[in-house]
C-alpha positions in Angstrom: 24.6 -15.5 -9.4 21.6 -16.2 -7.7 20.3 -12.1 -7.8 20.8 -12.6 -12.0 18.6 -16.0 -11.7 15.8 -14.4 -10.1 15.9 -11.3 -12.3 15.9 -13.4 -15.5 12.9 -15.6 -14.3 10.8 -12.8 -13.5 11.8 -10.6 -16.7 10.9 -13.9 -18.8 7.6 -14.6 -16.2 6.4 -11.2 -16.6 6.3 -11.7 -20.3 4.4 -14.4 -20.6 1.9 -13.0 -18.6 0.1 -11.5 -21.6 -2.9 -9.4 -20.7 -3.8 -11.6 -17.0 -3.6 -9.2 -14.0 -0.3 -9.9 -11.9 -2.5 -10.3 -8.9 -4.3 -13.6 -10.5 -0.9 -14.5 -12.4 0.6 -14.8 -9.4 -0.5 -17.4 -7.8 -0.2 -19.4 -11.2 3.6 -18.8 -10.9 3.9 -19.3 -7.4 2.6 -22.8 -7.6 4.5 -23.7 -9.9 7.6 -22.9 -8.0 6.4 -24.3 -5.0 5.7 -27.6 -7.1 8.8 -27.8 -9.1 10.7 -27.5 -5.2 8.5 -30.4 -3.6 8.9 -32.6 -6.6 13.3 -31.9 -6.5 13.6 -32.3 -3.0 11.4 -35.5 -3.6 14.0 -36.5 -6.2 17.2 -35.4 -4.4 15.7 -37.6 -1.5 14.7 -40.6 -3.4 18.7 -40.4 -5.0 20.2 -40.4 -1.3 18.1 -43.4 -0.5 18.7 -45.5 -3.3 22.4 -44.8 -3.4 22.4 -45.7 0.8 20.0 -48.7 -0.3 22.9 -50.1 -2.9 25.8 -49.4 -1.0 24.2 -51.6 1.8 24.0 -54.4 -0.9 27.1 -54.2 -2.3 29.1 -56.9 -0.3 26.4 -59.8 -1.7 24.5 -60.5 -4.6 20.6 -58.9 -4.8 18.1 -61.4 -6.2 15.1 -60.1 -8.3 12.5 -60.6 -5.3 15.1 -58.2 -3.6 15.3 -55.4 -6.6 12.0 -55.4 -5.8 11.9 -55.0 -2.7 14.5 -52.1 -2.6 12.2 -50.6 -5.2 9.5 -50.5 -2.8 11.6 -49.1 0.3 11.7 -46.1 -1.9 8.3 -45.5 -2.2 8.1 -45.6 2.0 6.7 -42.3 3.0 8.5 -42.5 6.5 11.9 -42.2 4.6 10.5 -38.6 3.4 8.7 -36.9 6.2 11.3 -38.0 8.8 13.7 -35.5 7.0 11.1 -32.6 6.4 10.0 -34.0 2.3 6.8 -34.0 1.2 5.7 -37.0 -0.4 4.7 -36.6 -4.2 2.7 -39.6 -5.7 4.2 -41.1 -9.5 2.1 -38.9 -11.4 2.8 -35.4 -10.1 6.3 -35.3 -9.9 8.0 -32.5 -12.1 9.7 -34.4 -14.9 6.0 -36.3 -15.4 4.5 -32.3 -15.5 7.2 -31.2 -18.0 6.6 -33.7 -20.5 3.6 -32.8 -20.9 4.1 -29.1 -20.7 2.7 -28.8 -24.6 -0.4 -30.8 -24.1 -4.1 -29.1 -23.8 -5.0 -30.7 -21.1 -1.4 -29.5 -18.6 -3.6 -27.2 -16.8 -5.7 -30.0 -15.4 -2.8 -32.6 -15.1 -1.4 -29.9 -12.8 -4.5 -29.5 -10.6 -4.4 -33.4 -10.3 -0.9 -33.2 -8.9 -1.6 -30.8 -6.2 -5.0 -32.5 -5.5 -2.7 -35.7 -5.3 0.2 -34.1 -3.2 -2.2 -32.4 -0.7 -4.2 -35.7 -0.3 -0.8 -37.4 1.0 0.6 -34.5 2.9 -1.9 -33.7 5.5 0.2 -30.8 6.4 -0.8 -29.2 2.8 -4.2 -29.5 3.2 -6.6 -26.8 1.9 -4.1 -24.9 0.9 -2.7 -25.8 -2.8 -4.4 -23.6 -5.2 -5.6 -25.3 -7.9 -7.0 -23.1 -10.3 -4.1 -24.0 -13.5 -7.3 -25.7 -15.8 -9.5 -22.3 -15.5 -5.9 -20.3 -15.9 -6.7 -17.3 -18.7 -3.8 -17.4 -20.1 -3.6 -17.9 -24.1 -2.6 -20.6 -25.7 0.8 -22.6 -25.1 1.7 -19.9 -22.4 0.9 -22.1 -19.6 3.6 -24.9 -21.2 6.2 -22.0 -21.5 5.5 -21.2 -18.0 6.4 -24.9 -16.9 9.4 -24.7 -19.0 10.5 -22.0 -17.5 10.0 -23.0 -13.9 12.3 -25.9 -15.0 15.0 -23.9 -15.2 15.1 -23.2 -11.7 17.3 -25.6 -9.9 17.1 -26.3 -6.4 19.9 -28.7 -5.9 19.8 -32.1 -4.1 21.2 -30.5 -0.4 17.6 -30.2 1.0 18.8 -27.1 3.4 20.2 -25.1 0.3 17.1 -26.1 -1.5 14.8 -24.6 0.5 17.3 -21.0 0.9 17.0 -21.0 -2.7 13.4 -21.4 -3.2 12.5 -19.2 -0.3 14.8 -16.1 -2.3 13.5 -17.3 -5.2 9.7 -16.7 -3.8 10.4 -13.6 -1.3 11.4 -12.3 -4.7 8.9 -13.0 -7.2 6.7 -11.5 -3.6 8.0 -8.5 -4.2 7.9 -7.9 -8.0 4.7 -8.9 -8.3 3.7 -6.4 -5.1 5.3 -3.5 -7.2 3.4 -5.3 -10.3 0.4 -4.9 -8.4 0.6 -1.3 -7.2 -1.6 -0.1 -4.1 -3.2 -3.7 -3.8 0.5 -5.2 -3.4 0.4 -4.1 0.2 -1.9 -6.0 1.2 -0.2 -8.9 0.7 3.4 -8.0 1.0 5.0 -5.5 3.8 8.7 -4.2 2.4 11.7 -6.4 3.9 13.4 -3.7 5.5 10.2 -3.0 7.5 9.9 -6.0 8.5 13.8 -6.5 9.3 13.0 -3.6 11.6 10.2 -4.8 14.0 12.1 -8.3 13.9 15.2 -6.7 15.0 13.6 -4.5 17.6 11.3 -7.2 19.3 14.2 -10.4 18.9 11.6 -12.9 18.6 14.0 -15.9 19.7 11.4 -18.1 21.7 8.4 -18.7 22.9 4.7 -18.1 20.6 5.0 -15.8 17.9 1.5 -14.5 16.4 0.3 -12.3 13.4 -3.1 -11.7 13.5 -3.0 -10.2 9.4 -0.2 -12.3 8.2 -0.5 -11.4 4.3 2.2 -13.9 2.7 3.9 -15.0 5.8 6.6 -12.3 5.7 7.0 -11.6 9.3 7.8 -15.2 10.3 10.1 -15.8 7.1 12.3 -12.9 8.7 11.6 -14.3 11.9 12.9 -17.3 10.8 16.4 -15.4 9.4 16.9 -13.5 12.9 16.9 -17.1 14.9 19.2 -18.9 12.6 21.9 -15.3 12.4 21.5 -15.7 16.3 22.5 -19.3 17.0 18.7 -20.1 18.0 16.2 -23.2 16.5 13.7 -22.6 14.9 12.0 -25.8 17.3 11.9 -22.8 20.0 9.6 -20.9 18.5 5.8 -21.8 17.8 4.0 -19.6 14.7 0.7 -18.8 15.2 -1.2 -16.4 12.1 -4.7 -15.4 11.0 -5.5 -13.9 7.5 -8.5 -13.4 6.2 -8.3 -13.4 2.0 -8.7 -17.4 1.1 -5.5 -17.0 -1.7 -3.1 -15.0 0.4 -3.8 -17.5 3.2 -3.0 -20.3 0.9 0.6 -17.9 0.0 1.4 -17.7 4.0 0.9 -21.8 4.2 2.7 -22.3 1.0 5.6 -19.8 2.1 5.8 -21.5 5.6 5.8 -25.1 4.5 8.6 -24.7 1.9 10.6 -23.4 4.9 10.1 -26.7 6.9 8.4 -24.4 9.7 5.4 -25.9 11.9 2.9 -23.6 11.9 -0.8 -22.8 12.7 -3.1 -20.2 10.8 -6.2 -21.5 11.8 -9.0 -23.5 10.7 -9.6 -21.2 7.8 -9.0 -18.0 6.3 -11.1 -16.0 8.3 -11.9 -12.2 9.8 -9.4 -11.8 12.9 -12.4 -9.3 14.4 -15.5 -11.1 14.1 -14.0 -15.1 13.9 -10.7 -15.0 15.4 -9.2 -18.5 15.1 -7.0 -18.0 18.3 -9.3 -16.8 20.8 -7.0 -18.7 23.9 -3.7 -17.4 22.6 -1.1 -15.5 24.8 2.0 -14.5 23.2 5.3 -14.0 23.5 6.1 -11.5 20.1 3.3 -10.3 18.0 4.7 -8.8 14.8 2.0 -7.4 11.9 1.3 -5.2 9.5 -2.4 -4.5 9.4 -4.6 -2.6 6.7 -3.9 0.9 7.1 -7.1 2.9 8.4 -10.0 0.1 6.8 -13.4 1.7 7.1 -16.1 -1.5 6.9 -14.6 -3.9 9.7 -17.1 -3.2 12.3 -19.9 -5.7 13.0 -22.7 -5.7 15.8 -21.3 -8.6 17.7 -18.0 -6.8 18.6 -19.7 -4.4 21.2 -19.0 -4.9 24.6 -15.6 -7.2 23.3 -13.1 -7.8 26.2 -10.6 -6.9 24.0 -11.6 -3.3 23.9 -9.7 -2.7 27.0 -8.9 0.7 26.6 -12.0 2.2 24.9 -14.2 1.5 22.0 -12.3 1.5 19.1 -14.7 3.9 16.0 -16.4 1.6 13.7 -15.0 4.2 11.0 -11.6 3.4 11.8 -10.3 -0.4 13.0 -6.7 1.3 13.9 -7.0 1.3 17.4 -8.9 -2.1 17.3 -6.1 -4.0 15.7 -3.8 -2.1 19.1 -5.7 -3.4 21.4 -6.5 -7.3 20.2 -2.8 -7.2 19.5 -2.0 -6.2 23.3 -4.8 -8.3 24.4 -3.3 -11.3 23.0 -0.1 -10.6 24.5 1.2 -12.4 27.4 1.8 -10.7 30.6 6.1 -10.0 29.4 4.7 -10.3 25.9 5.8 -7.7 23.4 4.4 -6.2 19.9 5.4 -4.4 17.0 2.7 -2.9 14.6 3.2 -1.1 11.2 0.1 1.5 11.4 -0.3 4.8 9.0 1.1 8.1 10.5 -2.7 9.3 11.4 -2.9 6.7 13.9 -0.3 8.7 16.3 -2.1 12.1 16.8 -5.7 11.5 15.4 -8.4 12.5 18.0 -11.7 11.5 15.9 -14.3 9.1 16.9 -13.0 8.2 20.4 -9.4 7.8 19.0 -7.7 10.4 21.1 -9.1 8.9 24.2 -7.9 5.1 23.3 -4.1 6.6 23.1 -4.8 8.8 26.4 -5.9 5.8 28.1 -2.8 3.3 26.6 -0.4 5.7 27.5 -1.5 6.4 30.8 -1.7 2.3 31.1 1.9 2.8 29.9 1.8 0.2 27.5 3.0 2.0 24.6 7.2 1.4 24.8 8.5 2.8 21.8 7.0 4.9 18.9 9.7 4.7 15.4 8.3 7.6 12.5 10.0 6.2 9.1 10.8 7.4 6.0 8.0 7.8 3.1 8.1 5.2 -0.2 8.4 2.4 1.8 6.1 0.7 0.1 5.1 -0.2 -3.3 3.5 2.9 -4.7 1.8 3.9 -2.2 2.7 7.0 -0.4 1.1 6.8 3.2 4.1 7.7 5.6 3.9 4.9 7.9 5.1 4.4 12.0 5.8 1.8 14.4 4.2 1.3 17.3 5.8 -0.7 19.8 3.6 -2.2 22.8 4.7 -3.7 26.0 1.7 -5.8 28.4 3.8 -5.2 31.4 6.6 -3.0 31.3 9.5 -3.8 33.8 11.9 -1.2 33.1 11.6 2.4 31.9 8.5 2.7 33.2 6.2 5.8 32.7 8.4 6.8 29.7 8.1 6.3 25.9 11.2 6.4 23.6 10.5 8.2 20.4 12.8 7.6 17.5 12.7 10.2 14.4 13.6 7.8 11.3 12.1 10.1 8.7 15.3 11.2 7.1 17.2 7.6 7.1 15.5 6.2 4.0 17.9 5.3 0.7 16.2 5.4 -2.5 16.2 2.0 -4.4 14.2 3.1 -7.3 12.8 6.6 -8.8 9.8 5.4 -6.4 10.8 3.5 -3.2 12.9 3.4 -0.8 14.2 1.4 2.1 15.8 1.5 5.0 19.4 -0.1 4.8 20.8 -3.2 7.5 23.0 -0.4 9.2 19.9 2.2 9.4 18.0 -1.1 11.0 21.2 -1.7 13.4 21.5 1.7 14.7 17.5 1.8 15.7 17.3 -1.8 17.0 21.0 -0.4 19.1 18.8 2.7 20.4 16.0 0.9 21.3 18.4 -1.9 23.3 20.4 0.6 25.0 17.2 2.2 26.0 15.9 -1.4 27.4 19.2 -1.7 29.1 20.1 -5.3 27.9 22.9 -7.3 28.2 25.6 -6.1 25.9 24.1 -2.9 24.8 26.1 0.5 25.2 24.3 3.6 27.5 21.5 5.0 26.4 21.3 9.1 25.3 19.0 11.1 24.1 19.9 12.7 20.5 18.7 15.8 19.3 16.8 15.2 16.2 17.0 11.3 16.0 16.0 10.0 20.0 14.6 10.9 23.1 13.0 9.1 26.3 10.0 11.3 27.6 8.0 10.9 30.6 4.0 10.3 30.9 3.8 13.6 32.4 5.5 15.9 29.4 3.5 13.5 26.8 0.2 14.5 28.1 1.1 18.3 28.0 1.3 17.5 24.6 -2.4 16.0 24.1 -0.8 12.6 24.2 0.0 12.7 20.7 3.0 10.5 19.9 4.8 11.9 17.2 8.8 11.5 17.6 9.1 14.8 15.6 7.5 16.9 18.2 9.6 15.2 21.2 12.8 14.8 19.5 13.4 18.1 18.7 16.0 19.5 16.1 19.0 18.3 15.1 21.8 19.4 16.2 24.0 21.7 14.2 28.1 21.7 14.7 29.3 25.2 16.1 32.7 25.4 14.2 34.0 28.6 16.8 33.9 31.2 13.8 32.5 34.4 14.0 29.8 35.9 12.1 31.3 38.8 10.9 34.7 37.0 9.6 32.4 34.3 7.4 30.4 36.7 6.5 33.6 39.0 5.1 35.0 35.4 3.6 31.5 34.6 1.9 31.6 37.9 0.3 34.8 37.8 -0.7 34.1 34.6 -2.5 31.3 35.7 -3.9 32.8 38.9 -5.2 35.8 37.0 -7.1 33.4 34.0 -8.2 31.0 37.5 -10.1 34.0 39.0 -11.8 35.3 35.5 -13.2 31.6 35.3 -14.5 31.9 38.8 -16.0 35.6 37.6 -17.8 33.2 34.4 -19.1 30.3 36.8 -20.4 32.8 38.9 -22.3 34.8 36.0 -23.4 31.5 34.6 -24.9 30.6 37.6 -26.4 34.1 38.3 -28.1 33.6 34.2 -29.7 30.0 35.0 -30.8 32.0 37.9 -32.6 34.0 36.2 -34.3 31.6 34.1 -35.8 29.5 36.6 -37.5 26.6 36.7 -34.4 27.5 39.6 -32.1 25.0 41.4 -29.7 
């Protein structure tokens, strides 16, 4: 039901798009959403209340002076944020919005309602983006689009509110990331990515950090693994940096619709050259950074202490978003990173030397090659590196998983990688970790194999699961050559006469009908 909801939305969203770019239109859409759900769970809030309120007073008769003063309970902010509601002020509540959907003037009476909303939710502030009144969109399509974000109904059970919303907006994410094409990616790494690195790292506790955390993707998922798992969310502290001011605002907005607590900094900012968690140690780091960006460099970053193992090129910020990710990890801190396929074997600009001298640290755990069309038309194949600060067990080996050939296509374009493709690596990588409740760990030709420091650097430390795993294995089924050969011929032979009996068969027809040759 809820699949056919999202579908129609975005087919009727799309179309009143016109001729904006999705990447603008966006965040007209997704505003809207994320108004229309703190305005309902505003409304579904004020209902308990008032229907507590009355069944309180039932037993004895309410004079005026106390009508009023029930009236005014209502409006008590403490009633809202003790349950996780944002307070939203007369004016800016949805049904006010919707009235006035045709007016001229909607696309400034809904910049006043955020500006009103963030002014009484200090956890909101900064990031509402209120940009509805400059909005070029043609005439009217504004209203439609508040019309149609009125169909979406998020119920008055807060908890399935916000499930719904959060579906709701991981999928509108997604479409307009396809929508987008190459510059989708930047704000928006594929689910089934993401269910990977959170499935492998079990981020159940503790500080949990991206340093580029596009849309807030990584902790959403986070967020799904601790609930499946029996854990609170309360044990976990988010902690993410992103430098674009509108995708900033997307993390923030994505985050506080969840009812997480989470910090992404003073600002939107560069994690390089101002990183707004200089002090933080963590627990599980989890990202997805630009693949291979060229202009990140700056003067100020020579000599940085987070250049542990080398210089990372100036040409190349791959190997500088490894090492600030390991040097932000705590000492039994672990980290997952989404980097482009280059960033395994490349030996340019100091490159090779930064892997020599991580693997030799042995801080490298685990290195996953996956399948290409992961992402939204874009067709870099793409690995995952998986870092340890301190390894306590399998130390001075690597375990290299070949993924290549486990993708399912989900469109002509993409694919993905399905929950039991995610089971079985997040299995291999467990039993290989020897935890609690995993089976033994064995090496599989063609899919897995742990390899020792020593054999990796025969190999010019390059860290490519295809050259390690070797090739698959093939089932023997005991016959001999020469008796499948004489069956494979036989085969052959009566499959070529009953094409002959066709050809003459076709021929005789063609005959008959006036057309021989």
């Amino acid at each position: 039901m809820l699949d056919d909801i999202k579908k129609t939305l975005w087919a009727t969203a799309d179309k009143l798009r016109a001729n904006m770019d999705a990447a603008e239109y966006k965040h007209l859409v997704l505003g809207l959403i994320f108004l229309k759900y703190v305005s309902d769970t505003f409304a579904a809030r004020r209902a308990e209340l008032a229907q507590r309120f009355s069944d309180e007073s039932d037993d004895y008769f309410l004079p005026d002076a106390d009508a009023d003063l029930l009236a005014a309970e209502l409006e008590d902010r403490d009633y809202y944020r003790e349950v996780n509601v944002f307070w939203v002020p007369e004016g800016a509540r949805w049904e006010a919005l919707r009235a006035a959907a045709k007016q001229s003037d909607i696309g400034k009476r809904i910049d006043d309602a955020l500006s009103v909303i963030e002014a009484e939710n200090p956890k909101l502030k900064g990031i509402l983006d209120k940009r509805y009144a400059r909005a070029q969109l043609p005439d009217g399509k504004l209203g439609e689009l508040v019309d149609l974000v009125s169909t979406i109904g998020f119920g008055d059970d807060p908890g399935k509110a916000r499930d719904v919303l959060g579906q709701v907006y991981e999928y509108f994410l997604g479409q307009f990331a396809s929508a987008e094409g190459k510059k989708g990616g930047q704000f928006y790494t594929p689910a089934s990515i993401v269910k990977t690195l959170v499935a492998v790292l079990a981020p159940h506790h503790g500080k949990v950090y991206d340093p580029c955390c596009g849309s807030g993707g990584m902790f959403v998922q986070s967020e799904k693994f601790i609930e499946a798992h029996g854990g609170k969310l309360g044990d976990v502290s988010i902690y993410g940096q992103e430098s674009n001011p509108t995708t900033w605002r997307l993390a923030a907005m994505n985050l506080a619709i969840r009812g997480m607590d989470f910090n992404l900094g003073r600002e939107p900012a560069d994690t390089f050259t101002r990183n707004q968690h200089p002090d933080l140690r963590a627990d599980f780091i989890l990202a997805n950074p630009p693949f291979n960006i060229s202009d990140w460099w700056h003067g100020s970053l020579t000599g940085d202490p987070r250049w542990a193992f080398g210089d990372p090129p100036a040409g190349n910020a791959n190997y500088a978003w490894l090492q600030h990710m390991l040097y932000h990890l705590k000492p039994t801190g672990r980290a997952g990173i989404v980097l482009a396929n280059g960033s395994m074997s490349s030996s340019q600009n100091s490159e090779g030397d930064i892997r020599k001298a991580m693997v030799e640290g042995d801080v490298v755990e685990a290195m996953i090659a996956l399948p290409g069309q992961l992402f939204f038309n874009v067709q870099i194949p793409c690995c995952l590196w998986f870092l340890a600060k301190q390894k306590t067990i399998r130390k001075g080996e690597v375990l290299f998983i070949d993924a290549r050939k486990l993708g399912s296509m989900i469109s002509r374009v993409q694919a993905e990688l399905t929950d039991e493709v995610i089971d079985r690596i997040a299995g291999t990588v467990a039993e290989w970790r020897g935890e609690a409740g995993a089976g033994e760990y064995q090496d599989i030709p063609g899919y897995c194999r742990s390899v020792g420091l020593t054999e990796i650097a025969e190999h010019g430390h390059v860290l490519t699961p295809g050259r390690y795993v070797g090739a698959e294995e093939v089932e023997d089924d005991d016959e001999a050559f020469a008796e499948k050969m004489q069956m494979l011929t036989e085969k052959l032979g009566e499959q070529m006469a009953k094409g002959a009996e066709l050809d003459q068969l076709i021929r005789q027809k063609l005959a008959g009908l006036g057309y021989e040759f």
